[in-house]
Each structure stands twice: as structure tokens, then as C-alpha cells.
N, C-alpha and C positions, 0 to 999 in steps of 0.2 A: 898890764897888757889886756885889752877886751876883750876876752876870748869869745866866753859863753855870753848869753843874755843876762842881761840885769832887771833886775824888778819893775813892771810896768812898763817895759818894752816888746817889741820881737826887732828877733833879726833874719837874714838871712845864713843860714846855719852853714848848711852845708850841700853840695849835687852829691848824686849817685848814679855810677856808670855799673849796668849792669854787661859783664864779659862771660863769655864760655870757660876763659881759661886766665886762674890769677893771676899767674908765674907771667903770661906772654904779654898781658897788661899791665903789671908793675912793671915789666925789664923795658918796655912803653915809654913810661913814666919817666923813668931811671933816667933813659937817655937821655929825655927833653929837660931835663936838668936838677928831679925830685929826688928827694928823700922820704921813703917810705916806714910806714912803721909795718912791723913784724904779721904775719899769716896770723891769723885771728878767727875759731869757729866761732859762732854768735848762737847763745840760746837766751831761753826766756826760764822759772824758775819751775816751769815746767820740765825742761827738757830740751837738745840740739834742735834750734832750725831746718838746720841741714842746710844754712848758707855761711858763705866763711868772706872775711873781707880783709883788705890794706886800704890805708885811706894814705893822703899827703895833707899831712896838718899846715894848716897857713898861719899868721900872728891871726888872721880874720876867718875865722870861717874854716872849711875843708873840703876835699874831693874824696870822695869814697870810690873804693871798687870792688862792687857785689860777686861774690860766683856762687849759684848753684851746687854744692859737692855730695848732695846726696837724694831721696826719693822722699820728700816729704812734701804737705799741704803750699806752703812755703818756698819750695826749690821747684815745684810746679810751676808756680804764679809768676815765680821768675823767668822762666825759660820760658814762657808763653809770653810773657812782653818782652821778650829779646827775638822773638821769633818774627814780632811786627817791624822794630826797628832796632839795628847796631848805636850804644849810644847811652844817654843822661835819660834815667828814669825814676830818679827820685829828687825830690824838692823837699827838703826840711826848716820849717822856719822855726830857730830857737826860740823859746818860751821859760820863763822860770818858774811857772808851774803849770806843767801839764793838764793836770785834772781840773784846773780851774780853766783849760782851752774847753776841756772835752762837756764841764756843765755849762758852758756858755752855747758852742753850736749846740747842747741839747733844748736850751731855752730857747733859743732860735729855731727850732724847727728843722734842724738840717741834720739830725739823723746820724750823730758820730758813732764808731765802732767802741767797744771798749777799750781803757790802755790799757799799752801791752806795754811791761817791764822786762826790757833789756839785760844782757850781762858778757860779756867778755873778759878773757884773762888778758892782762897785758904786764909785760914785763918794765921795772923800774931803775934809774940809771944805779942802783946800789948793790942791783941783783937779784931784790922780792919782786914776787908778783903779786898782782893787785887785781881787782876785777872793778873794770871799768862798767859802769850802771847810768841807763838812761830809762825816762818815759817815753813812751809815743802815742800822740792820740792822731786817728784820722777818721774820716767820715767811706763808708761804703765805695768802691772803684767810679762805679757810675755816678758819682755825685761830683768826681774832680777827676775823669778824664785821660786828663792829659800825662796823670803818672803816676807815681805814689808819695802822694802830697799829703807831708805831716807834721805834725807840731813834735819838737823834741824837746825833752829837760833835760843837762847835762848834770847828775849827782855828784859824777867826779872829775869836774875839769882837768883837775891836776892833771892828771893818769893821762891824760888823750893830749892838753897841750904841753908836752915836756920840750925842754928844750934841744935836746939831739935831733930832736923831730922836724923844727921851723927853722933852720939854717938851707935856705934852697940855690944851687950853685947860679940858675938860671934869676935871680934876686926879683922871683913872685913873690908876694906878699900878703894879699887880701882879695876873697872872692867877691866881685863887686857887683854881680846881677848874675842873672839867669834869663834865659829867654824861654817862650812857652808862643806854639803854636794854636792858632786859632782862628776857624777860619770867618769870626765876629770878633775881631779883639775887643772891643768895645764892652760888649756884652758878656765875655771870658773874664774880664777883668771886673768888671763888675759881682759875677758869682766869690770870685775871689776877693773882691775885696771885702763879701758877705763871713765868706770865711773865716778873714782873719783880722776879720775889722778893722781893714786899712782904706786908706781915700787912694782914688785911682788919678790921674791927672796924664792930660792930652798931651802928645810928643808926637807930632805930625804924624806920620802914617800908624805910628807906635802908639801904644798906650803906656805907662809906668805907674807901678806900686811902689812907691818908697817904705822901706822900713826904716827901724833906726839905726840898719848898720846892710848896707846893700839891697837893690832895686828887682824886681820882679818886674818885668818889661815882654808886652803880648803887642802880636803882631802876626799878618797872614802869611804862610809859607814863601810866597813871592819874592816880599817883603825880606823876611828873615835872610832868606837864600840869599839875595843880593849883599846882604851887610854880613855872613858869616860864611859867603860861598857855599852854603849846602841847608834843607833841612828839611824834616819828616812831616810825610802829612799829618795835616791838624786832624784828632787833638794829640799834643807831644810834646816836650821838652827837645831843643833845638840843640843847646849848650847854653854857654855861660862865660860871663868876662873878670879878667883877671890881673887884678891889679901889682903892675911890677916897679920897683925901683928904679932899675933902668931896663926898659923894655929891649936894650940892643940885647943884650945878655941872651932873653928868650929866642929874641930872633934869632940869633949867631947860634943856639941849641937846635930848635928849628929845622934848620939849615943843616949842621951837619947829622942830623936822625932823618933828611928824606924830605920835611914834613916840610909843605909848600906854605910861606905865609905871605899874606897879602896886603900891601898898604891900603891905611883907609882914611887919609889924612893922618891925622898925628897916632892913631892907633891902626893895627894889625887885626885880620882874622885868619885862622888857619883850620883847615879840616884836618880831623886828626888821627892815625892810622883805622886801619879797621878792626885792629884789635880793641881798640878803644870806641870809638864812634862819636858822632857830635863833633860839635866845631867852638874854639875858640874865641872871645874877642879881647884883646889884650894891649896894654898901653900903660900908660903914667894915672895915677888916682886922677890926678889934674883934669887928663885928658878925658878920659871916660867919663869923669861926672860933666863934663862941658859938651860931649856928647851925647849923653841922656840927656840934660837938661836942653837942648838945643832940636833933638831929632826932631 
């Protein structure tokens, strides 16, 4: 199963929903038909962030949910971009080696931060715990905008895709794009596709980055709004679409948690409480890649 990235590719990693509060975001989740892994503080080998997270592992990909839980450089940064918008504010594209992302934008000219190496404890189905290890390289806020857009290396897939974790009632599967507001997609897409040196390719009003495992797709708030019912001014991360088995499932979750979803031909978007923020787009793999390919 594809979890992580493989050599000489990137993927589409994973979103990140930054919330005030974890507990009222997972029980969120919960209802719309997830299975979350375990309250998780995150440091680096320095010392506590002072952010703690639960994500919903998918066979593809993952959704994170960031919170703030204490007074540091870090839980700052966070609550000041949650302060702009409720919602998706981080973009990770897997990479299987970081530091070879981070000497390349330095050849290029774009100015990355140094990586930071991750660690979390996560508990295993025998009863050890284990600490979960990743890289992340990014470049300065002002150089990419629209979030906290980063290249991740996963050290211990294992630990992160276990299988108690990817059994989802609602039968999501794979996170299949991301959307990202801009109020030039054209030219949005282009910085990024400097980035991460990917080719960008025309989709009517939309632009699209294909990776080798899920699409990075820019477009003007308008735009966006109309196809996911809601989204933040540019520059921003809007949501994200999600690839289901059978998408009645989600709907019928949906539905009974409140949450309004809206046909869009053969796939749904939904806005999604405010504990969470951002909006969904969601359907059959089928479906969604014919409407990327098509927009």
C-alpha cells in the first residue's frame, strides 16, 4: 500500500487544519465517519513545540489537526493564522529526502529555512511505543503565502500508517487534491510549480499541479467558492478533495452530523462545521480525476 513517497517522486502528503480546540475537532471527525489516531504533543530534539495534533490516516495521504496547547515561538504562529482564517493551513508534499528538497531551492535561489526534524510518541497495536520521525524543509512564510507549505520525509511510515487507523466507516480512502486560493492562479502556480518542480497544466478557469499521487489545483476565490460553496481570501488554502469508495456512505455521515453537502454532478462539496473550517470536495477517484481533468 503507497503510503509514503518513493524515491524520485513527491506526493501529495497530507492538509493541515489548524482548531482552537482538539477534543471539539476530532469528536468533528468522529462523527463524519473517522477514525482518529491517539492526542499526540510534537517536539523537535530540541524540545515541546507547544503544538499537539490527531490526524485521520487515509490508505493515501492524511488530514491533520494542529492545536496550539501552550506559549511558544510556534503556538504563536499558529493562532495568528487561525486568527485570519477557520480552516486548512498547511500543505505538505511528501518527498523521500528532505534535505535534498531543501539544497535544491537553495540552488535555485528561493531561500529555504533550515530542516526542522520532527518526533512524536505514538503508541503500537502490541502496546510499545514508538516515536514517530519526520523532516520538513520550507522556504520563509512570505515566499509561499498561502500557508505552511512543506516538503515532509516520513522515517517511520510504519508508526503513522497502522492498520487500526485506515478502516474509515464513512469508506474515504485517499486525499486526492488540495485547492489553494489566488487571486492570479496562473502565476500562483507557476511560483509553485518553482517550488517543487512540478509542470502546471491549464483546467479552465482552474490551473492544476499534478503530482505523482494527488493534484494541487489554484483558482480565484470566486471561482473556488462556487465549486466548494465557501472560501478565504487569497492568498489561502480553501480545502481539499477526497477520495471515497462509495461516496453515498460520506453523504449519509454528512447528513446525519448537520453537515450540508451539495451535488456537483457526480461529486459533492460540503462546508464543514466551524470547529473544523474549509470545505470539502469529495466523490469516487473516477469521478474527481474526470473532473480535474475536465475543469
Amino acid at each position: 500500500m503507497p503510503h509514503a513517497a518513493i524515491a524520485g517522486s513527491l506526493v501529495l502528503d497530507h492538509v493541515g487544519h489548524f482548531v482552537p480546540e482538539l477534543g471539539v475537532a476530532a469528536a468533528a471527525l468522529e462523527a463524519l465517519g473517522f477514525v482518529l489516531t491517539p492526542y499526540s504533543a510534537q517536539a523537535t530534539p530540541e524540545g515541546p513545540t507547544g503544538t499537539a495534533n490527531r490526524c485521520v490516516m487515509l490508505e493515501q495521504g492524511y488530514i491533520e489537526l494542529l492545536a496550539p496547547v501552550a506559549d511558544t515561538p510556534h503556538a504563536r504562529r499558529t493562532r495568528e493564522a487561525m486568527a485570519r482564517y477557520a480552516g486548512v493551513h498547511i500543505l505538505a508534499l511528501g518527498t523521500p529526502d528532505a534535505e535534498a528538497e531543501r539544497a535544491r531551492l537553495e540552488r535555485h535561489g528561493l531561500a529555504p529555512l533550515p530542516r526542522v526534524d520532527l518526533e512524536r510518541e505514538l503508541g503500537t497495536p502490541d502496546g510499545a511505543t514508538g516515536r514517530a520521525r519526520f523532516a520538513v524543509v520550507r522556504t520563509a512564510p512570505e515566499a509561499m503565502p498561502e500557508g505552511r507549505v512543506q516538503f515532509v520525509e516520513h522515517r517511520t511510515p510504519e508508526l503513522l500508517w497502522q492498520g487500526r487507523w485506515l478502516a474509515h466507516a464513512n469508506g474515504v480512502a485517499a486525499l486526492a487534491a488540495a485547492f489553494v486560493v489566488a487571486e492570479d492562479p496562473p502565476a500562483a502556480a507557476a511560483r509553485w510549480a518553482r517550488f517543487a518542480a512540478l509542470a502546471p497544466r491549464p483546467a479552465g478557469a482552474l490551473v492544476r499541479l499534478p503530482t505523482a499521487r494527488g493534484e494541487l489545483v489554484f483558482g480565484r476565490r470566486k471561482d473556488l467558492a462556487r465549486l466548494l460553496g465557501g472560501a478565504p481570501a487569497a492568498p489561502a488554502l480553501a480545502g481539499y478533495a477526497l477520495a471515497c469508495r462509495d461516496p453515498r456512505k460520506l453523504l449519509a455521515r454528512c447528513r446525519r452530523a448537520g453537515v450540508v453537502a451539495r451535488a456537483r454532478g457526480k461529486l459533492y462539496s460540503a462546508s464543514l462545521p466551524p470547529a473544523l473550517g474549509s470545505a470539502w470536495l469529495f466523490g469516487s477517484r473516477a469521478a474527481i480525476t474526470r473532473f480535474l481533468e475536465g475543469a
